[in-house]
C-alpha positions as CSV (number, residue, x, y, z in Angstrom):
1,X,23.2,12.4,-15.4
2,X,26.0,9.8,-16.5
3,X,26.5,7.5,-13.6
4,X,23.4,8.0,-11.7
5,X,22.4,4.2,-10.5
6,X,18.7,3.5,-9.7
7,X,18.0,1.2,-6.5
8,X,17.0,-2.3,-6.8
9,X,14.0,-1.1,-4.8
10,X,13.1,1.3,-7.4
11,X,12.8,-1.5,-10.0
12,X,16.7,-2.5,-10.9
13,X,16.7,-0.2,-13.6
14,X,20.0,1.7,-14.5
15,X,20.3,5.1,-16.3
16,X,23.6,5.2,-18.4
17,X,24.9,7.5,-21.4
18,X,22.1,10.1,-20.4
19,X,19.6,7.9,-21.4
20,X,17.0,5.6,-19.1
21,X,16.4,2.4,-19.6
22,X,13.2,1.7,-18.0
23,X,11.3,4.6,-17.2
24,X,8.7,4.4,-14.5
25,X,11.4,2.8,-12.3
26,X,9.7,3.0,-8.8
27,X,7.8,0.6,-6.9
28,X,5.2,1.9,-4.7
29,X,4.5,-1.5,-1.6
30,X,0.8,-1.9,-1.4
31,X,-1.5,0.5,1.0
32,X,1.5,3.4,1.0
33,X,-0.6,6.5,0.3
34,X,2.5,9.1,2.6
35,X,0.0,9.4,5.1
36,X,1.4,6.7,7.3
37,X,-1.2,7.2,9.8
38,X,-0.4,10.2,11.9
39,X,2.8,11.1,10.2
40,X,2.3,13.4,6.7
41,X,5.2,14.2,4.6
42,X,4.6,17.2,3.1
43,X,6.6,19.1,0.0
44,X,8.0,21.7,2.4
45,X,8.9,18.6,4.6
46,X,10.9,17.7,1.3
47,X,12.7,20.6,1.1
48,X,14.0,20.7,4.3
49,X,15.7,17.1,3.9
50,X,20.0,17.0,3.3
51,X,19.2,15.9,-0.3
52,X,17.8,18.3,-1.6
53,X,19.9,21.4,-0.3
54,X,21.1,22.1,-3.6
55,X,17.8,22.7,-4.6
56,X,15.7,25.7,-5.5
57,X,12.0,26.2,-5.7
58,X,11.3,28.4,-8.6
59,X,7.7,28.1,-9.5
60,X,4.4,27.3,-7.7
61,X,5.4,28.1,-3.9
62,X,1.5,28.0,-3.0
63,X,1.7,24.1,-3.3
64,X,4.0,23.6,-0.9
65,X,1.5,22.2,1.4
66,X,0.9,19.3,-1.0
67,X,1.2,15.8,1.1
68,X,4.3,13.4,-0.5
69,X,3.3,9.7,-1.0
70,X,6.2,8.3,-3.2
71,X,8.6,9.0,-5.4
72,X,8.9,8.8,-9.3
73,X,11.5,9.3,-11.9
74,X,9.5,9.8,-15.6
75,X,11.3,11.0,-18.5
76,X,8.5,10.1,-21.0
77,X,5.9,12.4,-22.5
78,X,2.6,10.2,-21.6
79,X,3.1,10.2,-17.7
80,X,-0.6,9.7,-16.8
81,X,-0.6,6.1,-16.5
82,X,2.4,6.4,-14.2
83,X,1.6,8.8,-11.3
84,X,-0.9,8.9,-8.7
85,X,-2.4,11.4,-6.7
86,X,0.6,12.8,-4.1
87,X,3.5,11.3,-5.9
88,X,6.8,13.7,-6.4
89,X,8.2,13.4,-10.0
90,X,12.1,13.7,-10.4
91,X,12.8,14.0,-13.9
92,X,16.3,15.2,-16.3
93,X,14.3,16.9,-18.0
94,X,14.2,14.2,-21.1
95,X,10.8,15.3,-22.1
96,X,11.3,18.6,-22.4
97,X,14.0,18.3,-25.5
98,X,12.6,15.6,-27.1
99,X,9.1,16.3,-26.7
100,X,8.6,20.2,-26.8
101,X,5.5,20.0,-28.6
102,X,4.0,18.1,-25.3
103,X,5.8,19.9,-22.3
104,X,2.6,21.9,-21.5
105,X,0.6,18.0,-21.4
106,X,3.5,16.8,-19.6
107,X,2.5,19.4,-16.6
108,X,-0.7,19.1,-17.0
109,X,-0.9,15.5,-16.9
110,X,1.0,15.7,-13.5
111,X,-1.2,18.4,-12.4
112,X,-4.4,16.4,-13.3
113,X,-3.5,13.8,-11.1
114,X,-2.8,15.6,-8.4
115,X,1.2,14.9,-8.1
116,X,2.8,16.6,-5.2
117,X,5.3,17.9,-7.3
118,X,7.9,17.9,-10.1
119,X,11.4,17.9,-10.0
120,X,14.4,18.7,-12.5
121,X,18.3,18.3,-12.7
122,X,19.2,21.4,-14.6
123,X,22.9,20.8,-16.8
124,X,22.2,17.1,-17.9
125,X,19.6,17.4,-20.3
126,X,18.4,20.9,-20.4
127,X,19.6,24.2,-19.3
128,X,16.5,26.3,-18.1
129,X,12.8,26.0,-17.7
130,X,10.5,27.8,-20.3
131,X,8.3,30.3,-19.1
132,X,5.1,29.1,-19.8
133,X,6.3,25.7,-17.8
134,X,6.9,28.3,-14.9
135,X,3.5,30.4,-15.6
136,X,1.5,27.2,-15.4
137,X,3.1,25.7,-12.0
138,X,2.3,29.0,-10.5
139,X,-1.1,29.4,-11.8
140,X,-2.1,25.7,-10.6
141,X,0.2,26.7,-7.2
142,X,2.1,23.2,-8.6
143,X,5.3,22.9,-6.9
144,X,8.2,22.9,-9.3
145,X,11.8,22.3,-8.4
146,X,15.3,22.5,-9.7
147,X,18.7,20.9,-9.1
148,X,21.0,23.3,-10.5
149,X,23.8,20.9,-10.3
150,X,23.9,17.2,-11.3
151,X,22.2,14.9,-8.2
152,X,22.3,11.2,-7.7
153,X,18.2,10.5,-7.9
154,X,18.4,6.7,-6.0
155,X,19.7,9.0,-3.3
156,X,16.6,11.1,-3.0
157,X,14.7,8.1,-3.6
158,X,16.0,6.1,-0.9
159,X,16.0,9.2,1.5
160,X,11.9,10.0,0.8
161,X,11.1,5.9,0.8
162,X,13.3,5.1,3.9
163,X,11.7,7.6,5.7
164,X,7.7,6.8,4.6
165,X,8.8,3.2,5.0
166,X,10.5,3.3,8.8
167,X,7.3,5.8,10.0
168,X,4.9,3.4,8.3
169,X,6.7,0.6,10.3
170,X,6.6,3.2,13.5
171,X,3.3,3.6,13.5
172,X,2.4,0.1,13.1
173,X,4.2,-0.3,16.4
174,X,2.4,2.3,18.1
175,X,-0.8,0.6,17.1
176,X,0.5,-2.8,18.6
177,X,1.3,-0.8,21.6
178,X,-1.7,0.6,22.0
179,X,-3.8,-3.0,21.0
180,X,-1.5,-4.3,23.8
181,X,-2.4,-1.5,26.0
182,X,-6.6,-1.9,25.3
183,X,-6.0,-5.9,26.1
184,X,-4.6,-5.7,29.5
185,X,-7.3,-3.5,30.0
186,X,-10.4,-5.0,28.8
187,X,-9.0,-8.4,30.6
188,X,-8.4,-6.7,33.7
189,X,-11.4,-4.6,34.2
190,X,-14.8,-3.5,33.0
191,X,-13.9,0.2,33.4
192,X,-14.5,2.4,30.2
193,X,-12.8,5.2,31.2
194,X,-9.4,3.4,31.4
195,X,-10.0,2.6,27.7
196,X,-10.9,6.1,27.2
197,X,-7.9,7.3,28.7
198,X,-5.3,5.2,27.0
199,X,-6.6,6.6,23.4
200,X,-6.5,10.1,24.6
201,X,-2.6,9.3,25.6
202,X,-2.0,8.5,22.2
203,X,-3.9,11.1,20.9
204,X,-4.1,14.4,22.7
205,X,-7.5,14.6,21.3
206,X,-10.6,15.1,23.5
207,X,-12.2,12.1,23.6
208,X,-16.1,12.1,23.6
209,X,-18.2,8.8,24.5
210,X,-21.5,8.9,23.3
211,X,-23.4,5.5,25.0
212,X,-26.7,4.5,24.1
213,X,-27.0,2.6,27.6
214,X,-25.1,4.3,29.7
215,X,-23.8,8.1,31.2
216,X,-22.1,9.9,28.0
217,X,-18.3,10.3,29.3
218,X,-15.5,13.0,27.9
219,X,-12.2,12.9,28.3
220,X,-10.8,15.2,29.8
221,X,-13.2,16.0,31.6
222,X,-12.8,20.2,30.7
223,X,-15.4,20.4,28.3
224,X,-18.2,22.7,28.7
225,X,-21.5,22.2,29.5
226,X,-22.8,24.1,26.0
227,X,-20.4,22.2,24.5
228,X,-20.9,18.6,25.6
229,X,-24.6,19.8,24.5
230,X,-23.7,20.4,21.2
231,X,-22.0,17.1,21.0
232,X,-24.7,15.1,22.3
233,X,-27.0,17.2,20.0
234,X,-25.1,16.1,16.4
235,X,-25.1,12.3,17.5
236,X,-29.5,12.7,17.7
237,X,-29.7,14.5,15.1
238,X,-27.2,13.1,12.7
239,X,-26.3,9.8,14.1
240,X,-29.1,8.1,15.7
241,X,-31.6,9.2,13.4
242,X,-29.8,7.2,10.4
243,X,-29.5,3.6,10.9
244,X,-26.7,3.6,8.3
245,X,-25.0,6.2,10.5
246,X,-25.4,4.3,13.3
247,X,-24.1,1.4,12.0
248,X,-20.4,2.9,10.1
249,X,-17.8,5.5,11.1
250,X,-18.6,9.1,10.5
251,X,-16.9,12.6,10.2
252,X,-19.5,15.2,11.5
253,X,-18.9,19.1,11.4
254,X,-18.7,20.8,14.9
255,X,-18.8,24.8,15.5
256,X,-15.7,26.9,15.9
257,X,-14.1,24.9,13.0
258,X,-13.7,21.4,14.4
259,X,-14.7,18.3,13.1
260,X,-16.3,14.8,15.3
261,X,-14.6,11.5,14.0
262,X,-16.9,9.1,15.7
263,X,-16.8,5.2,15.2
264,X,-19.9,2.9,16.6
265,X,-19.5,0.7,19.3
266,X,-21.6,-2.6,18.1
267,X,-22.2,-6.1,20.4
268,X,-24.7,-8.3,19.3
269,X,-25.7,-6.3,16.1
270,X,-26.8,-3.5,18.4
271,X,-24.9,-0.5,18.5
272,X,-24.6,0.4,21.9
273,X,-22.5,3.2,22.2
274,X,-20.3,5.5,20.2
275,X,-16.3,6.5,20.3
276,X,-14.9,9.7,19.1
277,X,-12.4,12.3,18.8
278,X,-12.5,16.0,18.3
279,X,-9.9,17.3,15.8
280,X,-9.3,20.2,13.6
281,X,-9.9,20.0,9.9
282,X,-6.1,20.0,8.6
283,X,-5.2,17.4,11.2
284,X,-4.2,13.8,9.2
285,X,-7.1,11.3,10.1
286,X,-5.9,8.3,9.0
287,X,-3.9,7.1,12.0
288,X,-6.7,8.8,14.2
289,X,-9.1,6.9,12.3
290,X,-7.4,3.0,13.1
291,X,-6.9,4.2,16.9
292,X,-10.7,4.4,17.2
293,X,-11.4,1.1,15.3
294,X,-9.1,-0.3,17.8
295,X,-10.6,1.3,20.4
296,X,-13.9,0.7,19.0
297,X,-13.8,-3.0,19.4
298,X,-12.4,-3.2,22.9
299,X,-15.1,-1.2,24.1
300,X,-17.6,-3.6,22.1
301,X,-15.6,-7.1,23.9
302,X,-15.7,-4.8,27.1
303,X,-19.1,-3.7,27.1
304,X,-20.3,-7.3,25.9
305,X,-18.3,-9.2,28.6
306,X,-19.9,-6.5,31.3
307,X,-23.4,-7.2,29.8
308,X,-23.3,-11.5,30.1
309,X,-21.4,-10.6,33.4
310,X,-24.6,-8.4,34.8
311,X,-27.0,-11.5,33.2
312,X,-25.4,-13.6,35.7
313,X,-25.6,-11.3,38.6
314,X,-29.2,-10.7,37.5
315,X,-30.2,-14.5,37.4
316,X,-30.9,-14.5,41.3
317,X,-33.7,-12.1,40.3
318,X,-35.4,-15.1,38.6
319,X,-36.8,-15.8,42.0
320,X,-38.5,-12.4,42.1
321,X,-40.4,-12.9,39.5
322,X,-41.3,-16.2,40.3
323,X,-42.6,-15.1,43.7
324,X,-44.5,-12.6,41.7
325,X,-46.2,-15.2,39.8
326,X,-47.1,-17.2,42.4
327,X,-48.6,-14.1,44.2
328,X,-46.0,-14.8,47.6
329,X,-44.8,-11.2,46.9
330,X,-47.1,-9.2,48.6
331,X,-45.1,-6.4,50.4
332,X,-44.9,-3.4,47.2
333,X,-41.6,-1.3,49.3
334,X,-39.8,-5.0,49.5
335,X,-40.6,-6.1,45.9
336,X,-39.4,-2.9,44.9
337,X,-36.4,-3.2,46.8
338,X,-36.2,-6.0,45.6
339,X,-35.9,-5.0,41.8
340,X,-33.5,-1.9,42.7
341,X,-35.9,0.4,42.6
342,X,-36.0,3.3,44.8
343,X,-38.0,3.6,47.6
344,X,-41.2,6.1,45.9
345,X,-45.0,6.6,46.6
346,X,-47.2,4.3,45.4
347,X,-48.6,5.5,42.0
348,X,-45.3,7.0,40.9
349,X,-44.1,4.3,38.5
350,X,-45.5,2.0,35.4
351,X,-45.2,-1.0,35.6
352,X,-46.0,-3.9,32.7
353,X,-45.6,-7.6,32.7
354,X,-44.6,-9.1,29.4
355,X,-43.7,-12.6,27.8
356,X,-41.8,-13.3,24.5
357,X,-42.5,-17.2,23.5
358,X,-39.9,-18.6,21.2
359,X,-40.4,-21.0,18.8
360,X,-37.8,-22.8,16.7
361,X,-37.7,-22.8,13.0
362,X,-34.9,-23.9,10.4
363,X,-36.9,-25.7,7.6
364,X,-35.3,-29.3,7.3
365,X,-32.6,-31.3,9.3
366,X,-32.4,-31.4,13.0
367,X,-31.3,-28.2,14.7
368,X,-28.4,-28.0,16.4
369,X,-29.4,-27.4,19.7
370,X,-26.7,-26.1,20.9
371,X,-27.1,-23.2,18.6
372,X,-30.6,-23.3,19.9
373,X,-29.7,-22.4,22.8
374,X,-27.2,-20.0,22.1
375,X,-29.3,-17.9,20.1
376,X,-31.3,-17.3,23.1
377,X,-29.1,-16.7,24.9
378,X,-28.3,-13.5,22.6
379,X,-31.8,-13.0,22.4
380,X,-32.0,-12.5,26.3
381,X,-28.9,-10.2,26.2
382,X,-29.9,-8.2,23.3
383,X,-33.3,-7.7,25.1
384,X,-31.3,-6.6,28.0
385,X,-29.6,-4.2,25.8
386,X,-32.8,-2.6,24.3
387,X,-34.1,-2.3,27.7
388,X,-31.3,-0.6,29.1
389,X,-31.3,1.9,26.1
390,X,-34.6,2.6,26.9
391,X,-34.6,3.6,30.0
392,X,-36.7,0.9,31.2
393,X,-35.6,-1.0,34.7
394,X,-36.5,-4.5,34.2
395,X,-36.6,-8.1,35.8
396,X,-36.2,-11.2,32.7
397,X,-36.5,-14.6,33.2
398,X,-36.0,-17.1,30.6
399,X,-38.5,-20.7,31.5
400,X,-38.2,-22.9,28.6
401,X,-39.5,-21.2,25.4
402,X,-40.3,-18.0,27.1
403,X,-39.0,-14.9,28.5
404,X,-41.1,-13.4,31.2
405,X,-40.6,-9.9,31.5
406,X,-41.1,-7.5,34.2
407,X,-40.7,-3.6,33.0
408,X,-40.7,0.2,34.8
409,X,-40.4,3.0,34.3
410,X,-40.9,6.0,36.3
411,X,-43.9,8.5,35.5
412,X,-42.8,11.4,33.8
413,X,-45.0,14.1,35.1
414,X,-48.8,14.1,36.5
415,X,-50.6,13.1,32.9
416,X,-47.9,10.8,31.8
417,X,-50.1,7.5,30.1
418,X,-49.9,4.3,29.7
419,X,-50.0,4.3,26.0
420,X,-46.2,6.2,26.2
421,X,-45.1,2.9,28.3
422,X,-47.0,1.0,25.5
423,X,-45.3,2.4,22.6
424,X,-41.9,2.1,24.4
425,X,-42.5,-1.9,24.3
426,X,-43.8,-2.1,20.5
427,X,-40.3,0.0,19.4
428,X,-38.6,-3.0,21.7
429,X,-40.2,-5.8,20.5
430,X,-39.9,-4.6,16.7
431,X,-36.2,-3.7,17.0
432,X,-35.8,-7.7,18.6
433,X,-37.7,-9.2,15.8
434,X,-35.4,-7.7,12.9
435,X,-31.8,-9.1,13.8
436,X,-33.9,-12.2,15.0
437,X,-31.5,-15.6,15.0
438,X,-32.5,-17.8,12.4
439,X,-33.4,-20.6,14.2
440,X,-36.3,-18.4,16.5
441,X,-39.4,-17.2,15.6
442,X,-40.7,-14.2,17.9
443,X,-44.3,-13.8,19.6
444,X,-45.0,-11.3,22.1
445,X,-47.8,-10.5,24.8
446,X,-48.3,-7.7,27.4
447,X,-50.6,-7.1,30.6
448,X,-52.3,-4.4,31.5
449,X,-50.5,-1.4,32.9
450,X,-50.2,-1.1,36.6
451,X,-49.0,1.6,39.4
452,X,-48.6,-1.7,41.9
453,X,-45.7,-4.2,41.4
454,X,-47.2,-6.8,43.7
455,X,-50.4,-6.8,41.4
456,X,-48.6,-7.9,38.3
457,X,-49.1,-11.6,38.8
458,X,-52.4,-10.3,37.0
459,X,-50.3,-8.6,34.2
460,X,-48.5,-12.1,33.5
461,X,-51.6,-14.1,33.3
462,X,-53.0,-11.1,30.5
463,X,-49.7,-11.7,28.5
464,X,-50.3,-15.1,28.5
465,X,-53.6,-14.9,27.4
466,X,-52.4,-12.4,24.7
467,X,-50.1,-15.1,23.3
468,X,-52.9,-17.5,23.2
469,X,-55.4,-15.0,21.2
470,X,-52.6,-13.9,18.8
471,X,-51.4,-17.5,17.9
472,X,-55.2,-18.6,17.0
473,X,-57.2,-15.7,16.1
474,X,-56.2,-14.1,13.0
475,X,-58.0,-11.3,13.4
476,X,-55.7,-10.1,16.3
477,X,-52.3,-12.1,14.9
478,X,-49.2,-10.0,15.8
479,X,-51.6,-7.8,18.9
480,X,-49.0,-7.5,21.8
481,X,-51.5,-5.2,24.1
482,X,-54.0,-6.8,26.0
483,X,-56.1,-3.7,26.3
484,X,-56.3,-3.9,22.6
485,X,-57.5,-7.5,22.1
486,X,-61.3,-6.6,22.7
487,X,-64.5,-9.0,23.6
488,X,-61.6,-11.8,24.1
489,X,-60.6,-10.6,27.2
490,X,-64.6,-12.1,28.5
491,X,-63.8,-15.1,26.2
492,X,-60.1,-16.0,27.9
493,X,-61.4,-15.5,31.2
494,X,-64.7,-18.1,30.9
495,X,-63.7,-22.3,31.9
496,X,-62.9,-24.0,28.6
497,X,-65.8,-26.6,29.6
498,X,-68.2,-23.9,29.9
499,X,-67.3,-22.2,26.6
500,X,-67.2,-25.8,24.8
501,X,-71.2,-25.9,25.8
502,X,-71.8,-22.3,25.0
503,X,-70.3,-23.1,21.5
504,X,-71.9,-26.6,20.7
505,X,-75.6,-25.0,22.0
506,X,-75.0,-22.6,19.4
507,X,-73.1,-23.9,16.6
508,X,-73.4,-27.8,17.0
509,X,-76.0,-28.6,14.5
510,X,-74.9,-26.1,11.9
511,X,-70.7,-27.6,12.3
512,X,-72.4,-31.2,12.1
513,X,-73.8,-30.4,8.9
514,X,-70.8,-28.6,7.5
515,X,-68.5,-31.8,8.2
516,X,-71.5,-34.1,6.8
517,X,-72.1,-32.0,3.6
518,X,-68.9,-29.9,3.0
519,X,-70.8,-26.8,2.7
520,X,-69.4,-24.3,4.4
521,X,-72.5,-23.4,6.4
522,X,-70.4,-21.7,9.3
523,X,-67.8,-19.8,7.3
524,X,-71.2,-17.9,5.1
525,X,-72.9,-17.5,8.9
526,X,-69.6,-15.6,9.9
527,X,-69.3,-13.1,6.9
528,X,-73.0,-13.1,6.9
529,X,-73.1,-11.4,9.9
530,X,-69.9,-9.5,9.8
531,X,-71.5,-7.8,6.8
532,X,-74.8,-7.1,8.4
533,X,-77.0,-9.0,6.9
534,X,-75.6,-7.1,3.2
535,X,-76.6,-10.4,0.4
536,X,-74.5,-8.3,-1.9
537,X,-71.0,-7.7,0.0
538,X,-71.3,-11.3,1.9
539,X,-71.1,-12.8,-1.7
540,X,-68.8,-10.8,-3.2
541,X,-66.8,-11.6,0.1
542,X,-67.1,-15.1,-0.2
543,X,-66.1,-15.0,-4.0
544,X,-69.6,-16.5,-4.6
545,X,-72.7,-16.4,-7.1
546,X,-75.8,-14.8,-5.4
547,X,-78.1,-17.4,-5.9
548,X,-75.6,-19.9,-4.3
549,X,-75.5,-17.4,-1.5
550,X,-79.3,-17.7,-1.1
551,X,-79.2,-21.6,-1.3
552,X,-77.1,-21.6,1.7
553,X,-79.4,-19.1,3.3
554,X,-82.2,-21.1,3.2
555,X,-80.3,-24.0,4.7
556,X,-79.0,-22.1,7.9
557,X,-82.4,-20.9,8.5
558,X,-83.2,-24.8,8.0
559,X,-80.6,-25.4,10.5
560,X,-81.1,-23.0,13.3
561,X,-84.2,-21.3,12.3
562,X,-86.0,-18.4,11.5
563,X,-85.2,-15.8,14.6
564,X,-81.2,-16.5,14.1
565,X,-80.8,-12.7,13.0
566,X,-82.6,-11.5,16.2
567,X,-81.1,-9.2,18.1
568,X,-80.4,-11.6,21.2
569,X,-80.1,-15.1,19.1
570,X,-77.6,-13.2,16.8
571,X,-75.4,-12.1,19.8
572,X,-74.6,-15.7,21.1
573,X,-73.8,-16.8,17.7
574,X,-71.2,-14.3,17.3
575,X,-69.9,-14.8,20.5
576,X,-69.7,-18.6,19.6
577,X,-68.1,-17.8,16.4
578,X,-65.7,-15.8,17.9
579,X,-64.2,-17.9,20.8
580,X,-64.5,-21.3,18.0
581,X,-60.8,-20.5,17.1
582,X,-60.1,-20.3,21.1
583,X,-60.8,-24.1,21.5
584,X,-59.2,-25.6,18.4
């Protein structure tokens, strides 16, 4: 090995007199793994390069499929610390004379972490390989390789590195090709199937695009109907049931041996759609994997830009709603028309009316208000969003703190309910409360469901009513229905004055003495009665001695007499006690 010079690149190291100076003499540059993306050197790859015609595989031929990441030369017994998984070992064969009591940990060690191979220059330092170096290479299928005649090593070196090196820099080309590519698109359409296109040019894969709001699309466009079925069926079952999924790339198993690399498309924190590629299991994934991240996020800045672009479109639809609130649309076939709907039979659709109040939070300091009204801005576009994913065709129109909302959906079959609709709009409203900007607080209210769009003026003034229920009863905090809201549907719908009377007939005395006395006459009335007349669990409710219990007995029947639990007298005092948080 006299005369063999080690590259600069390989640490600046020389090897004179048989002997080397400085022993793990390569440098491997940061994030080189040999995979370079979609180019994998391979030990047979090796084998085939100029260098190394003069040499001879003689042990482990069943590892010849091992991928090639770098290059090292090690002549020392204790290798481990110096090798990592796919690097190819070039070696005199130092070790083997001066440490023949560790030759079989030498391989070992190598074969532990998963080198790609080892090499030896027969003649310099040794003569042969022993047999049970041999045995062990073919028992772990461990590529093992001989130079028969004296080889300069910075030559194999720079041969192996210059070629990971100028397909690393190839590929990172291509990818700034194809980033190029996804830009002019994005910026000169909205069409998703030219982005689609463009990765299956630099793929040759079949390209699947699963959307969440949208028609799924493959390209090309050859795949069969069982098998865009079985597709569609891992992304339910393994991708949208698992938020974690939903949210990160995956690698999902497909029949016939294939395997889904799928990467989620996200705008807004909402994942709208997926991206992926169908490939077979030996196939390098790495450069694969950075073309869909690439393509990923131009879908997300394309489908983002075509949702804020269909906001603005939709914002002339404001006026449709406001003609519904103001009862001037009265012709069902032109509102629906109106909305996009389809001309249909009356009865043949669902329709709800719906408002989301805002209300600012952020604790102390003023609030930018720009950001304000940013987030709600999001806030409408992610509602959008959920509403598209949904299925649901919708009008929105933001007035101040609120978003009035005008939902449909088309009835399923003959005894498709309302509660189906209903649940739809809970799964909304709980999916728009979680991402929620920080600087909004969410409240929601719904009408009743209705078969007539013209009549949903009605379903408005419900929601409404709703919102004012939930905000000051706390019995019914965080309702949304207005079906569900019980005996205050009577209580919303009765004048203020009038119920200010009803309330100071019944109550009057009984709250005049409770602000005199601080005695809490009308919070023991309320229990009192909500237990039914049970002394026992109306004290223990009230976290209060019995005998104080009966003091305050006797004083309500002071108050408002003896016939206050009568069937009749004890009806109007619940009522009153009811709607009392209505007025405050």
């Amino acid at each position: 090995m006299t005369g063999h010079n080690v590259h600069p690149d390989d640490g600046g190291a020389r090897i004179e007199n048989g002997w080397l100076n400085f022993y793990n003499v390569s440098i491997k540059p940061r994030g080189c793994d040999g995979k370079m993306g979609g180019f994998t050197l391979y030990v047979k790859d090796v084998l085939q390069r100029p260098v190394f015609q003069r040499a001879r595989l003689i042990a482990g031929a069943g590892g010849t499929g091992r991928k090639v990441g770098w290059v090292h030369i090690l002549e020392i017994a204790n290798v481990a610390p110096f090798v990592t998984k796919n690097d190819l070992i070039l070696t005199t064969g130092l070790w083997l004379r001066h440490y023949e009591q560790q030759r079989l940990s030498y391989m070992q060690q190598l074969i532990r972490q998963e080198a790609a191979g080892l090499c030896v220059e027969l003649g310099t330092s040794i003569e042969n390989i022993p047999g049970e170096i041999l045995e062990l290479a073919d028992a772990s299928d461990f590529p093992l390789i001989v130079f028969e005649q004296p080889v300069r090593f910075v030559e194999i070196t720079q041969d192996i590195h210059g070629l990971l090196i100028n397909q690393q820099h190839q590929m990172l080309k291509d990818l700034e090709a194809f980033s190029r590519r996804l830009q002019q698109i994005t910026l000169q359409s909205t069409d998703v199937n030219a982005v689609l296109h463009v990765l299956y040019e630099y793929t040759g894969q079949q390209v699947v695009y699963h959307s969440t709001v949208d028609t799924n699309k493959f390209v090309p466009r050859v795949v069969t109907a069982s098998s865009a079925d079985e597709i569609t069926a891992v992304y339910r079952r393994q991708v949208e049931a698992s938020e974690t999924a939903q949210q990160e790339a995956g690698v999902f198993a497909l029949p016939q041996d294939r395997l889904l690399l799928t990467q989620p498309v996200i705008c807004l924190g909402q994942t709208l759609a997926h991206v992926g590629l169908i490939i077979s299991p030996h196939q390098a994934q790495d450069r694969i994997t950075l073309l869909l991240d690439y393509t990923a996020k131009s879908l997300a800045s394309l489908l983002l830009r075509m949702l804020f672009l269909e906001e603005k479109m939709l914002r002339d639809q404001n006026q449709l709603i406001q003609d519904i609130l103001n009862q001037q649309a009265r012709d069902e076939e032109e509102a629906r028309a109106r909305m996009g709907l389809r001309p249909s039979k009356q009865g043949e659709m669902w329709f709800a009316a719906g408002v989301i109040e805002t209300e600012v939070t952020g604790g102390d300091g003023e609030l930018d208000r720009d950001k304000v009204e940013s987030d709600q801005q999001d806030l409408l576009v992610r509602l959008r969003a959920l509403l598209k994913k949904h299925a649901l065709h919708n009008l929105l129109m933001q007035k101040g703190p609120r978003i009035y909302m005008l939902c449909a959906r088309e009835k399923a079959a003959r005894d498709d309910k309302p509660a189906e609709l209903q649940q739809t709009l809970r799964k909304i409203v709980e999916r728009l409360q979680l991402p929620a900007a920080p600087s909004l607080r969410l409240q929601a209210g719904f009408g009743l469901i209705r078969t007539r769009m013209t009549d949903m003026h009605k379903g408005f003034k419900e929601a409404e009513q709703v919102l004012e229920v939930s905000g000051s009863v706390a019995a019914v905090q965080g309702g949304l229905f207005y079906d569900r809201i019980g005996v205050y549907r009577l209580l919303k719908s009765i004048p203020a004055e009038t119920l200010a009377s009803f309330i100071s007939d019944q109550l009057g005395p009984l709250m005049a003495y409770d602000q005199e006395h601080h005695l809490h006459l009308l919070q023991t009335l309320d229990m009192y009665l909500k237990c039914m007349g049970s002394k026992n669990d109306t004290a223990k409710a009230l976290f209060i001695h019995r005998q104080t219990l009966y003091n305050r007995l006797d004083k309500l029947t002071e108050i408002l007499g003896e016939d206050y639990l009568e069937p009749e007298r004890r009806v109007c005092l619940e009522m009153a006690l009811l709607a009392l948080p209505l007025l405050s």
